[in-house]
N, C-alpha and C positions, 0 to 999 in steps of 0.2 A: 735820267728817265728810269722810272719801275718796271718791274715786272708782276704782271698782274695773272693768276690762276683764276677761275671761277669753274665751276665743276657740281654736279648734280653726283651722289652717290645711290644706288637701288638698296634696299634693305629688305631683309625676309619677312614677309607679316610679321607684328606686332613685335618687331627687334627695334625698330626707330631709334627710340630713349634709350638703347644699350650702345648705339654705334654715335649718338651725339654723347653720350658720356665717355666717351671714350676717346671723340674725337676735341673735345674741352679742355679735358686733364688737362692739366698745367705744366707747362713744357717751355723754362725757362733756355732753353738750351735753341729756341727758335729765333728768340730778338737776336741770342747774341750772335746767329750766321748770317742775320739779315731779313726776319721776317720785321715787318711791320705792321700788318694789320693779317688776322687767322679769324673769319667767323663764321660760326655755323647756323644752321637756322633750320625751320621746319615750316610746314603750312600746313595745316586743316585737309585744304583743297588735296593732296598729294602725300598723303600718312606711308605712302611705304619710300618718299624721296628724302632725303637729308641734301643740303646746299652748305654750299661751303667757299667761299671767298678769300683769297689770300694775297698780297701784298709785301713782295718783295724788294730790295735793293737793285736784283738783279736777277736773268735766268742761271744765274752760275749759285746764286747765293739756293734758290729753290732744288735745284742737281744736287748742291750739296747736303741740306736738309733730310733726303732721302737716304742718305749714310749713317745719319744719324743713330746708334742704338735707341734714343726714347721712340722715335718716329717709326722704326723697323719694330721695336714692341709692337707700337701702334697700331701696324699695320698689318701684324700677326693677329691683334687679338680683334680687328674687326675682319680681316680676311672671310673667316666662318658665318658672317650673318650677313656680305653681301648676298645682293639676287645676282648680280652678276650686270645691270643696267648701270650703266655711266653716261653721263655726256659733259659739256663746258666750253669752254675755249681758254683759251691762253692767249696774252697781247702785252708788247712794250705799250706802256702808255707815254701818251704824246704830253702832257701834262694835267693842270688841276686848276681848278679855280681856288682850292682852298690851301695851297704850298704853291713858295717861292718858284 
């Protein structure tokens, strides 16, 4: 079974495009702990929310990620444009129609 992140980020008026560039960068240092799927997203409807999707091996593999130096950059250099709004969930998935 996975472990699945999903989480809504708040950003400061018109920072949006700074905190999904940021959160994109290319961070090969995530497959190799166990991420499988990282995506970020936006809507029209909600300009100051960034969404974010993540796909793990496991919740150990995601604990560990957060140790990471690229990730603690990361999460320095968006730290300053959150608003301070978050929400999501987090959930072992039970399986997939699309994997074994």
């Amino acid at each position: 079974m996975v472990f699945v992140n999903a989480g809504t980020l708040g950003v400061e008026p018109g920072r949006r495009d700074e905190l999904v560039e940021i959160l994109v960068a290319r961070n090969d240092a995530l497959t190799e702990i166990g991420c499988r799927i990282y995506e970020v997203g936006v809507t029209d409807d909600e300009p100051g929310t960034v969404y974010v999707v993540e796909v793990w091996d496991d919740a150990a593999a995601h604990r560990a990620s957060l140790e990471l130096p690229e990730v603690q950059a990361a999460i320095a250099a968006a730290r300053p444009i959150l608003s301070g709004e978050f929400g999501g969930f987090r959930f072992t998935s039970a399986g997939s129609p699309l994997r074994p």
